[in-house]
C-alpha positions in Angstrom: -25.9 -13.5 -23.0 -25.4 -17.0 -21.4 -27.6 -18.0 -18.6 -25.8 -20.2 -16.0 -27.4 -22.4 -13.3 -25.7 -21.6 -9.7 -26.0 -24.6 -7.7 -25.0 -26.5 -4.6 -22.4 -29.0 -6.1 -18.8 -28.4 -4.9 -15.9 -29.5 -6.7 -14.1 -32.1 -6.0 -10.7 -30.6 -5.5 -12.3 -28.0 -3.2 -14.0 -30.7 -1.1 -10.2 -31.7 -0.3 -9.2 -28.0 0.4 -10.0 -26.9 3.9 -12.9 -25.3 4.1 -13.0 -21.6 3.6 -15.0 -18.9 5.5 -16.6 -17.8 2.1 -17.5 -21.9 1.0 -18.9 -22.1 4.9 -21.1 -18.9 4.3 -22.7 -19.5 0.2 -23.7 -23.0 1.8 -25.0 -21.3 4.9 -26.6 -18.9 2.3 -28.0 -21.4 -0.1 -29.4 -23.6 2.6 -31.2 -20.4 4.4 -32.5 -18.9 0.8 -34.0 -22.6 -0.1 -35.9 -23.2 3.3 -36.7 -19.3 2.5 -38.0 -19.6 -0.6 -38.9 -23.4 -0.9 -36.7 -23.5 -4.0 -34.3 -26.4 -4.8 -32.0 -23.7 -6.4 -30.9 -20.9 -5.2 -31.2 -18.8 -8.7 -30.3 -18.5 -12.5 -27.9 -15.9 -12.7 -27.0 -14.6 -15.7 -23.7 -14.1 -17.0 -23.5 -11.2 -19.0 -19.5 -11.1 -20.2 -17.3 -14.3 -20.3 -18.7 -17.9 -19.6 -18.0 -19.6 -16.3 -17.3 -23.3 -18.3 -14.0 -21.6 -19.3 -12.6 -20.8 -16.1 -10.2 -23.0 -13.8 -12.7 -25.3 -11.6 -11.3 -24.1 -8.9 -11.9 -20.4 -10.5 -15.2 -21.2 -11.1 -16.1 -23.0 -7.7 -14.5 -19.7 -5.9 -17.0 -17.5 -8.3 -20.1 -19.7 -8.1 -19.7 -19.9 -3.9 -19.4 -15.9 -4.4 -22.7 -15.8 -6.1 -24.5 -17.9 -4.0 -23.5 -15.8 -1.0 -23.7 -12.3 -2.4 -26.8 -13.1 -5.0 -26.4 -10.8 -7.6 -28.1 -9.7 -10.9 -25.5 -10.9 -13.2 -22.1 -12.0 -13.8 -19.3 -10.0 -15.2 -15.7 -11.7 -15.8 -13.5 -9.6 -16.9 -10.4 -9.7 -19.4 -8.6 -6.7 -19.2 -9.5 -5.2 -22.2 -9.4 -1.7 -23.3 -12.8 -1.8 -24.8 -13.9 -3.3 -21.0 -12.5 -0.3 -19.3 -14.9 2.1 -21.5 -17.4 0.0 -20.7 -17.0 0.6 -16.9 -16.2 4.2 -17.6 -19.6 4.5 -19.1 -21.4 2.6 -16.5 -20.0 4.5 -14.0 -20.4 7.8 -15.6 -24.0 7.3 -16.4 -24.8 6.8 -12.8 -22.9 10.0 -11.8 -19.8 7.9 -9.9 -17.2 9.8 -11.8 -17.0 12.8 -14.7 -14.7 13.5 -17.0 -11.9 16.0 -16.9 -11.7 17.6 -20.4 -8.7 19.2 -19.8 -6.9 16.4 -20.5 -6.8 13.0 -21.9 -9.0 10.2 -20.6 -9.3 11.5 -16.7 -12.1 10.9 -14.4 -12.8 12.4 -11.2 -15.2 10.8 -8.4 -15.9 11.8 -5.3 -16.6 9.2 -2.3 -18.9 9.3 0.6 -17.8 11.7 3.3 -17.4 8.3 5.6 -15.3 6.5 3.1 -12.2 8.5 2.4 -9.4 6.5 3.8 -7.8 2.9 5.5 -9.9 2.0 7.9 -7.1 0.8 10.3 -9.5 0.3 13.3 -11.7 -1.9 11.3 -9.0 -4.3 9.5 -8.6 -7.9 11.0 -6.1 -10.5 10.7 -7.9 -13.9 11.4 -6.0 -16.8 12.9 -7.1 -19.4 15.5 -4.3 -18.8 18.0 -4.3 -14.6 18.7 -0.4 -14.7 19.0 0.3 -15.9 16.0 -1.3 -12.0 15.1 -0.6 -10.3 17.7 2.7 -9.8 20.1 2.7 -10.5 23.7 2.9 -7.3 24.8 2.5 -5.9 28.0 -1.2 -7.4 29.6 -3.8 -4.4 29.8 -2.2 -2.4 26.9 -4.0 -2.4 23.7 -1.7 -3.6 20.6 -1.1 -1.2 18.2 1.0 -3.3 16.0 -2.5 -5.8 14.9 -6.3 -6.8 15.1 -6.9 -10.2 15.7 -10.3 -11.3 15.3 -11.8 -15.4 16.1 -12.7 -17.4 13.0 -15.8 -17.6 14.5 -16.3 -13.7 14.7 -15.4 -13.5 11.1 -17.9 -16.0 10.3 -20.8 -14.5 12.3 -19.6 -11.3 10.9 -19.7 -12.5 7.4 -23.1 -14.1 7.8 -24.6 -10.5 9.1 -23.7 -9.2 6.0 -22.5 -10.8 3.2 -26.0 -12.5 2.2 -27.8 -11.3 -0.6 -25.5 -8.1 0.0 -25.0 -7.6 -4.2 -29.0 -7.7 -4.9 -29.5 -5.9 -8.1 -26.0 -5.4 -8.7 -23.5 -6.9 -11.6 -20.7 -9.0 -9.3 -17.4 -8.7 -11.5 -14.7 -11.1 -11.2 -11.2 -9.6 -11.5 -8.6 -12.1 -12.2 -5.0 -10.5 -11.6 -1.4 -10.7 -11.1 0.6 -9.1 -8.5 4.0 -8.7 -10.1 4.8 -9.4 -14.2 2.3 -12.5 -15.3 4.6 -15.5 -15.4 6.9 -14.3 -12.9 8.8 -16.4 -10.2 8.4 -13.6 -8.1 4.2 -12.8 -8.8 1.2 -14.3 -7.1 -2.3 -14.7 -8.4 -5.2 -13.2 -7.1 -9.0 -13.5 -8.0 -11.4 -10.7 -6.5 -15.1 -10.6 -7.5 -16.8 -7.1 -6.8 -19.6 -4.7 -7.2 -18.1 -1.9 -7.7 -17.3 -0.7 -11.2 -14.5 1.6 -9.7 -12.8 -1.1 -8.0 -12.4 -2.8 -11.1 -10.9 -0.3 -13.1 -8.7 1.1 -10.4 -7.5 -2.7 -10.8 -6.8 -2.6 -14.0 -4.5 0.2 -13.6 -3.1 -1.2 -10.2 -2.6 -4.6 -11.6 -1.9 -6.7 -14.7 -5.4 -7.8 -15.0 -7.7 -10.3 -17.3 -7.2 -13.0 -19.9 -3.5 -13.5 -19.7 -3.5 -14.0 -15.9 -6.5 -16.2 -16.1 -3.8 -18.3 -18.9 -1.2 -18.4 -16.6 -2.4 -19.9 -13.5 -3.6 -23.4 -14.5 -4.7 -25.7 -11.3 -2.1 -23.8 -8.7 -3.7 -22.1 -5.5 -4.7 -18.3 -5.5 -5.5 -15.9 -3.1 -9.5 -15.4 -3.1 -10.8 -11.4 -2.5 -14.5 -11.1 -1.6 -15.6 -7.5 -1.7 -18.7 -5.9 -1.7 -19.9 -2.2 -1.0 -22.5 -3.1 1.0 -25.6 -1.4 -1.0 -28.0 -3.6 -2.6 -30.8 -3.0 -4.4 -33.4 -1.7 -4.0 -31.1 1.0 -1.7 -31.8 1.7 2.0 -30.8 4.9 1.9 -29.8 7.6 -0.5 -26.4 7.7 -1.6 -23.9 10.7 -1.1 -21.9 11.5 -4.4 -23.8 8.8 -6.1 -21.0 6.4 -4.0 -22.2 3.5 -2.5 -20.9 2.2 1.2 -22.0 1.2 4.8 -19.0 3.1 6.8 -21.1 1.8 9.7 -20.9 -2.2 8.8 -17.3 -1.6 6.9 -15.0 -4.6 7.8 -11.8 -5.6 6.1 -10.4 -9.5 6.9 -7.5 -11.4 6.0 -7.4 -15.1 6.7 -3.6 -16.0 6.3 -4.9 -19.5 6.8 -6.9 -20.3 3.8 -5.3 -17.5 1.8 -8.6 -15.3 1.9 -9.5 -11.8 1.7 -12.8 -10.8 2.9 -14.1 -6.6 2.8 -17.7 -5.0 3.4 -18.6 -1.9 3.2 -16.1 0.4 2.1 -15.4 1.1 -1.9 -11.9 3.0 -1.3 -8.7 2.5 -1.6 -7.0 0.2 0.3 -10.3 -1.0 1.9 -11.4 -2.2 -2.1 -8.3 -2.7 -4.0 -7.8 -5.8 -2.5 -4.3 -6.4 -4.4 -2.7 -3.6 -2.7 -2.2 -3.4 1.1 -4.2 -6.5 1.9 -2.5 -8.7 -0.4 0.6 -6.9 -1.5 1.7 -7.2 2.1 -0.7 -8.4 4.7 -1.2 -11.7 3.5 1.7 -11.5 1.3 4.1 -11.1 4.1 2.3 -14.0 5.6 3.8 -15.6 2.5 7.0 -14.1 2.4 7.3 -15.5 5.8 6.7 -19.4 4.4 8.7 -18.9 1.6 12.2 -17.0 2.7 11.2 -13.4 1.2 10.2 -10.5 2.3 7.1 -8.4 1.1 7.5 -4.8 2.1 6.0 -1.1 2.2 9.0 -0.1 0.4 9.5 1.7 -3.0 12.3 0.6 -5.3 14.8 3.0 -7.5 17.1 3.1 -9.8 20.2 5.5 -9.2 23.3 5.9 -11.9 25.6 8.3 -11.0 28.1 10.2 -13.2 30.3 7.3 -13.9 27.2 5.3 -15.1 27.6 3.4 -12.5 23.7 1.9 -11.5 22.2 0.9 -8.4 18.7 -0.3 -6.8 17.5 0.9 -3.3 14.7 0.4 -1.6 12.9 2.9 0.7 10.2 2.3 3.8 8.4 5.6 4.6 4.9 5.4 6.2 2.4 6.5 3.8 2.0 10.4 2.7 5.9 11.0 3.7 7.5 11.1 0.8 7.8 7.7 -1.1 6.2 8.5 -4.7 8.6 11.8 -4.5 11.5 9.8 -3.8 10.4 7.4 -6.6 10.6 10.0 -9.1 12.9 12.2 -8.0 14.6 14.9 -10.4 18.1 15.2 -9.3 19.6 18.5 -8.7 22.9 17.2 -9.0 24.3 17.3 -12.9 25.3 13.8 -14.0 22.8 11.8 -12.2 19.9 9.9 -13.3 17.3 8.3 -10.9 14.5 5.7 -13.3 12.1 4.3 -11.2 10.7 1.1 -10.6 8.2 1.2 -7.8 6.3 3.7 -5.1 4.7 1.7 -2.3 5.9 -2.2 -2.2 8.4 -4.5 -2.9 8.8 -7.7 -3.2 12.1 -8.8 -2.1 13.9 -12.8 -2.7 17.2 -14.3 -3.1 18.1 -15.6 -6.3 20.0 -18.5 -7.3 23.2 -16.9 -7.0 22.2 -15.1 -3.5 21.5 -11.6 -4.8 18.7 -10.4 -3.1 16.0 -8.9 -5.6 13.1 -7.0 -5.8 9.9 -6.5 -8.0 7.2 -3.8 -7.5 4.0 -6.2 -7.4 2.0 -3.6 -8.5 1.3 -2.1 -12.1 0.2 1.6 -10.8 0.4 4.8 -8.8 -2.3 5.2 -6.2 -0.2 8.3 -4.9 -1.3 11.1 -2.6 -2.1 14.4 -4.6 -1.9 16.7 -1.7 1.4 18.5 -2.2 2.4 17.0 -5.5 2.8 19.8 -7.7 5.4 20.8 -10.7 7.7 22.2 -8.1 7.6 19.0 -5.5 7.1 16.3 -8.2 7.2 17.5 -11.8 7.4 13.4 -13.1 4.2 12.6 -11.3 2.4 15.3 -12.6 3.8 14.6 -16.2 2.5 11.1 -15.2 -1.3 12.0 -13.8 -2.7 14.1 -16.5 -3.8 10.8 -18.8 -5.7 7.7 -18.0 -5.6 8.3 -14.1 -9.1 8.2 -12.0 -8.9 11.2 -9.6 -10.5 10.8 -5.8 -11.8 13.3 -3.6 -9.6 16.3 -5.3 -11.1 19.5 -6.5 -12.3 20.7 -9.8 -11.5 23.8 -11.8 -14.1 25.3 -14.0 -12.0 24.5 -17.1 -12.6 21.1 -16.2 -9.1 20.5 -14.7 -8.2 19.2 -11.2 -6.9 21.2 -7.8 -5.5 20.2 -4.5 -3.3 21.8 -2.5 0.4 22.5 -3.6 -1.0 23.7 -7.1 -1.8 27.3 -6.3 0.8 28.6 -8.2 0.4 26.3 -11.5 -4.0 26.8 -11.3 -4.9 30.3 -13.5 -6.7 32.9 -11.4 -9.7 33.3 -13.8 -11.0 29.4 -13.3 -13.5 29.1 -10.4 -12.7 26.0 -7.7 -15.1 23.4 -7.2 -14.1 21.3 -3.7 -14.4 17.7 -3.3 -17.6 18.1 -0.7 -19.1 20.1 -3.9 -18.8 23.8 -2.5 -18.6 25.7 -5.2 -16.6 29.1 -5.9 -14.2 27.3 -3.6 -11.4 29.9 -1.3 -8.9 29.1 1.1 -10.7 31.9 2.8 -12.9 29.3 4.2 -11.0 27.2 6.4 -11.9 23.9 4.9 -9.2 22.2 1.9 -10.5 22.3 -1.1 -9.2 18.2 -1.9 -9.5 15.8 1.2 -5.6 15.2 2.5 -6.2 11.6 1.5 -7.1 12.2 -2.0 -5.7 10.1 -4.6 -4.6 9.8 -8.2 -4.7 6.0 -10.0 -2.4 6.5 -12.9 -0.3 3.6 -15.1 3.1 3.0 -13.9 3.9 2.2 -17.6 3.3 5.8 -18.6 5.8 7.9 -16.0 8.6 9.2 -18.0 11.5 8.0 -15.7 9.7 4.3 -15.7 12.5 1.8 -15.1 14.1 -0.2 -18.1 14.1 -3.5 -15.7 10.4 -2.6 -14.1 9.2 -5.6 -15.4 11.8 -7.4 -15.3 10.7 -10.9 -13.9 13.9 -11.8 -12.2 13.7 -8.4 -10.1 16.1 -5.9 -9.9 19.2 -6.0 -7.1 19.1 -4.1 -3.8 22.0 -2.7 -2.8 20.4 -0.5 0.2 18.0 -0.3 2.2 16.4 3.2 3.3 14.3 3.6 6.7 12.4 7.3 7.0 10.0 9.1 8.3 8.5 13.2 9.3 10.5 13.5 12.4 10.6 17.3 12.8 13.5 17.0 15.9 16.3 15.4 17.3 16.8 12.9 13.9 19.6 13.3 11.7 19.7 13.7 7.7 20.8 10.5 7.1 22.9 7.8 9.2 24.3 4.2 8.4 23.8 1.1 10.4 26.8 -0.7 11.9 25.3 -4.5 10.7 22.1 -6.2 9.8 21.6 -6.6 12.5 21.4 -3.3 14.0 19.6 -2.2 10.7 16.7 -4.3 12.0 16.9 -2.5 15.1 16.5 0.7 13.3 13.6 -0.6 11.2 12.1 -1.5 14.1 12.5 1.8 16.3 11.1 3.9 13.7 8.9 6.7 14.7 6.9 9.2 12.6 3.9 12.0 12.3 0.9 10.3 11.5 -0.3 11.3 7.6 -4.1 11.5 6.5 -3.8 8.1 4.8 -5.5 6.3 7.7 -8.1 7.9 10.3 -5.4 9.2 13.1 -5.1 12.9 13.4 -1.9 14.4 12.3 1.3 15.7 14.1 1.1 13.5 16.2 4.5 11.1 16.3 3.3 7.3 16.3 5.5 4.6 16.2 5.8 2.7 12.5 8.0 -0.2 12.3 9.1 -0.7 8.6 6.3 1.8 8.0 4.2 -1.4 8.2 2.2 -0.7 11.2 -1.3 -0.9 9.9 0.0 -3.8 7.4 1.6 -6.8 9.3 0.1 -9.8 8.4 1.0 -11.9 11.5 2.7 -11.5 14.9 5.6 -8.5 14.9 8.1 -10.5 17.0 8.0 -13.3 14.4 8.5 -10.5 11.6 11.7 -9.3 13.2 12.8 -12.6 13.6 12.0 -13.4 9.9 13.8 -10.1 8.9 17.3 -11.4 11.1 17.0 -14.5 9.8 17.4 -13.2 6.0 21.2 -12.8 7.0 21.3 -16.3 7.1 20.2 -17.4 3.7 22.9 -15.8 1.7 26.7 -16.2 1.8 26.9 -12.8 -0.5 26.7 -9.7 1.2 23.5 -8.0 2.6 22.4 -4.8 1.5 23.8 -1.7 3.5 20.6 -0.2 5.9 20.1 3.6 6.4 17.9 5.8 8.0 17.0 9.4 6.1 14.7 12.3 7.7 13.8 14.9 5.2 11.7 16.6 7.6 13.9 18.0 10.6 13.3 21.5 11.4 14.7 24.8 12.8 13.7 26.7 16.2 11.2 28.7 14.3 9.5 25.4 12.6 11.0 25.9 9.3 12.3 22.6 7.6 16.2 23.2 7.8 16.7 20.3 4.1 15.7 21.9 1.1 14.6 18.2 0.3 12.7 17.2 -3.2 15.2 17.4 -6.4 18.5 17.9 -3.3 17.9 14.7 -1.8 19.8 12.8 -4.4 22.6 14.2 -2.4 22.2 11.8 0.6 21.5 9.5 -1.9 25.2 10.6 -3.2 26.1 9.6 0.4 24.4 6.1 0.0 26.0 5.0 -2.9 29.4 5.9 -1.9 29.1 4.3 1.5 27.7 1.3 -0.4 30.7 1.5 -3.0 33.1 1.4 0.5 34.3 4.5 0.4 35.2 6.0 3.6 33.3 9.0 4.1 31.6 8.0 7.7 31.9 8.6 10.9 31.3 6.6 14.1 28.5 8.3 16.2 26.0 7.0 19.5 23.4 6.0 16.7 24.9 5.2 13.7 27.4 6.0 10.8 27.4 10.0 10.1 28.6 11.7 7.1 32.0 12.8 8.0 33.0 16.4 7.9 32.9 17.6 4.2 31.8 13.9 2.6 28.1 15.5 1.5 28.1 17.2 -1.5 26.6 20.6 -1.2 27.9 22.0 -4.2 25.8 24.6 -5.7 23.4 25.1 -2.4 24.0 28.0 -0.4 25.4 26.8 2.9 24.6 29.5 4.9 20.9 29.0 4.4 20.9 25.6 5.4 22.6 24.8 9.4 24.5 21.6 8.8 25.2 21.6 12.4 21.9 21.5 13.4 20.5 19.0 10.7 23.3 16.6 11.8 23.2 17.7 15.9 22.5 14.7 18.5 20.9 16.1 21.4 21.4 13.6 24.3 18.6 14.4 26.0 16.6 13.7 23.2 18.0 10.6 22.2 17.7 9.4 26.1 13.9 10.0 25.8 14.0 7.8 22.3 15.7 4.7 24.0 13.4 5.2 26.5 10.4 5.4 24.3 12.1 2.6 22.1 12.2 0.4 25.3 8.3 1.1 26.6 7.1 0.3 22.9 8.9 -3.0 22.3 8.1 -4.0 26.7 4.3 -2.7 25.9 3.4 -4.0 22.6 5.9 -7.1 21.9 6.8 -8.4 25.1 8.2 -11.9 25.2 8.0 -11.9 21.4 10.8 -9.4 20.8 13.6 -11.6 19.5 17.0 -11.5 21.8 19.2 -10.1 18.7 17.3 -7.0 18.7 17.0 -6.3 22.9 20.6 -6.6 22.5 21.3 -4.2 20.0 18.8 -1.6 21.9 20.9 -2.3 24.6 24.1 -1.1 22.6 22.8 1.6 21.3 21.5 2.6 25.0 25.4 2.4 26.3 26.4 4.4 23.3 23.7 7.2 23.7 25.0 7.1 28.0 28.4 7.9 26.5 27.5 11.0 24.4 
């Protein structure tokens, strides 16, 4: 065990660096804790794993600020290791966080807080001085949907309310990591210091995290993630599920400025894993912006058809629609092969020779169990049932797990334990027996279809580009943009249900541009822009844009696309159309399949009305334009960028002459 003196000394180079929110607040700290406590230090914290003398100094002025801010028992830096992650497994099991599942190898199960169980949308902030360069103009006297801006001096007041002494009695872990392959062109550096246990091995599965990364980023700038539950010791209150959070203080902040990532309160998900949606694409489309790529809710594939002939698409679906299923689809037609590379984000940038190529930043799954089952997505349950930390799902008696979608693969002599604890669980009683947000954190590494070129540090190359989302009418199977350019329109328009992953109810259609709604990291209008501007920055062609819907249904509200396992036959579609063959059709919205050009072989054709799937109501589509128009007018305003007004404007004339 080393002892270490926290002090007041900055570094030098930080001194230079402008100042951050959390350097502003540990000083602020300090200064308040020695008047407090008449002390010329603030404490001697111990360091219990790791010395501090062997990080970066710009590391270690990042982790000592930290400490003097949050004050907490003892340091923890971690490496990555596998003897580490027992280590955390232990700690947390010991204080009844998770328990194992003995059904199969090295699975945990915790269940969170009944007020901690998903994004916290309403509570996430982008801070900049200037509100539009967060949020659109939009229409005055209508709220934006597409961002929350807050002041740098809110964040700082908010910070100062809670942040102080907020990891009392606790171990504060620093989690060095990598977003993308370690020593890749295309990876940034991140280092986050905790209190939860949970968030740092969720980490370590959703990133490539410890020494190595620690090696690789010498004296260059990194993002820095301050998190904290919000639950010293001694506790306030009882805890529920042994979870600690303060759903009533819970704040998550992104500084784009000073490259910062500040969260309070909540120890779930996206609120925690501060790698994921705050840095994988808030702040990193920030970046993308300033550096000519593009980060991206998007998952990436790897499709070779019969010939052997392989390509890579990338797919935007809001969350909960579809994406890990798409990811690892099992092809129903004979001769193809789909590998995956990523489920949720991609990193997209031009290389040297103008290909544009993606990587999936991230190193996990943190997929939605809900409806994954052997039937819907036999690779992702091949994939969960070792090393994954289950959230918020059932358990069986046997000491296995149970959401809904596995009634058919669960034995009927195991009893049902729910995730709020009710035991002898039914359906009979109204309430699901795993929350609709509940989650699986599994290896990528270990999904049988894992992509050869997954970590591949040049990326992979995107040939298309796939919009989607649950639109239940009026939406076609699949259709083509004309250009770019119109693509971007499409991107733009797209609407969807709303999914459990955030706090909206469901059903409900909401619009979700590049199913980045919740995650833009600066003003919309400037996104768009950023995205017609890619055009420009390659002489080689662009990637073909399209825009699926799995989720149309019948009169009766049945879905009239098998989907799953027969998708790969839009996909089929896709790669054709990308290959130039001519198999479309002009149409008011796009390029249809023409007569005959999908392949249906093998699926029963009178169960499933092509008509209907592929039918263009005018009337509805009207009402779309219309409700295309009022979204951009309401919530972007003057920001909307001329290109795209003009290609609404096309499609309006083409929809008039249906």
């Amino acid at each position: 065990m080393v002892v270490t003196s926290i002090n007041n000394s900055a570094n030098n180079m930080q001194e230079q660096r402008l100042r951050s929110v959390i350097t502003e607040a540990s000083r602020a700290a300090a200064e308040a804790a020695k008047k407090e406590l008449k002390l010329d230090e603030v404490s001697s914290l111990k360091v219990t794993h790791g010395k501090l003398s062997n990080l970066k100094p710009k590391v270690r002025t990042f982790v000592e600020e930290s400490a003097r801010l949050c004050r907490p028992d003892n340091i923890y830096i971690c490496d990555g290791s596998e003897r580490e992650l027992r280590h955390l497994l232990n700690v947390m099991q010991q204080v009844g966080m998770i328990e194992p599942l003995p059904k199969y190898k090295n699975c945990w199960l915790a269940r969170t807080d009944a007020g901690d169980v998903a994004r916290v949308e309403s509570k996430t902030f982008i801070v900049t001085k200037d509100k539009r360069e967060t949020v659109p103009a939009g229409k005055e006297g209508v709220k934006s949907m597409l961002a929350n801006w807050m002041s740098p001096q809110d964040l700082k007041k908010a910070v100062a309310e809670r942040f102080p002494g907020c990891m009392a009695g606790r171990t504060m872990y620093v989690v060095p990591y990598s977003m993308g392959p370690v020593g890749s062109p295309l990876s940034k550096i991140g280092v986050q210091v905790t209190d939860s246990p949970y968030v740092v091995a969720s980490m370590r599965t959703m990133t490539r995290m410890g020494e190595q990364v620690l090696a690789t980023l010498g004296d260059q700038e990194f993002v820095h993630c301050l998190h904290s539950v919000g639950c010293p010791l001694p506790l306030a209150r009882p805890l529920v599920n042994n979870w600690p959070c303060d759903p009533a203080r819970t704040i998550v902040t992104h500084v784009p400025e000073t490259n910062e990532i500040i969260s309070f309160g909540s120890g779930y998900g996206g609120n925690s894993l501060l790698g994921k949606k705050c840095f994988a694409l808030r702040l990193g489309s920030t970046l993308a912006r300033q550096e000519g790529w593009l980060a991206e809710h998007m998952l990436i594939l790897g499709i070779t058809n019969p010939q052997g002939v392989k390509r890579y698409i990338a797919a935007a679906f809001p969350s909960a629609c579809g994406k890990t299923n798409l990811a690892m689809m099992t092809p129903s037609l004979p001769g193809y092969k789909i590998e995956c590379v990523g489920d949720d984000i991609a990193w997209m940038k031009f290389d040297e020779d103008g290909v544009l190529r993606a990587i999936n930043p991230e190193n996990g799954f943190f997929g939605v169990a809900p409806g994954t089952s052997m039937k819907t997505n036999p690779i992702a349950m091949k994939t969960v049932l070792s090393n994954t930390i289950f959230t918020n799902v059932a358990k069986t008696s046997d000491g296995g797990i149970f959401w809904e979608g596995l009634e058919k693969e669960t034995p009927n002599n195991v009893s049902i334990r729910s995730w709020l604890g009710e035991e002898n669980w039914s359906a009979e009683s109204g309430r699901p027996a795993a929350h609709p947000n509940s989650r699986f954190c599994t290896p990528a590494g270990q999904c049988p279809i894992i992509d050869p070129a997954w970590e591949d540090p040049a990326g992979v190359p995107i040939s298309a580009i796939l919009f989607g989302g649950r639109r239940p009418e009026g939406v076609p199977l699949v259709y083509e943009a004309y250009d770019w350019k119109h693509g971007v329109l499409v991107g733009a328009a797209m609407r969807s249900e709303a999914t459990a992953a955030a706090e909206h109810k469901a059903k409900v259609i909401m619009h979700d541009p590049f199913a980045m709604r919740p995650f833009f990291g600066y003003n919309f209008g400037h996104y768009l822009s950023h995205w017609l501007s890619m055009e420009t920055r390659t002489t080689k062609p662009m990637p073909k844009i399209f825009h699926v819907n799995w989720f149309r249904k019948d009169e009766k509200g049945r879905f009239i696309w098998p989907g799953f396992g027969e998708n790969v036959r839009v996909l089929d579609w896709i790669l054709r159309r990308v290959e130039g063959e001519d198999v479309a059709e002009e149409s008011a919205i796009g390029l249809l399949p023409s007569p005959g050009s999908l392949n249906m072989t093998n699926l029963d054709t009178n169960q499933i009305n092509l008509h209907e799937l592929f039918r263009l109501p005018k009337g509805f589509w009207e009402g779309e334009v219309r409700a295309i128009a009022k979204y951009f007018e309401e919530q972007v305003g003057d920001d909307l960028p001329n290109e795209v007004h003009e290609q609404l404007k096309k499609l309006e004339k083409r929809v008039e002459k249906m």
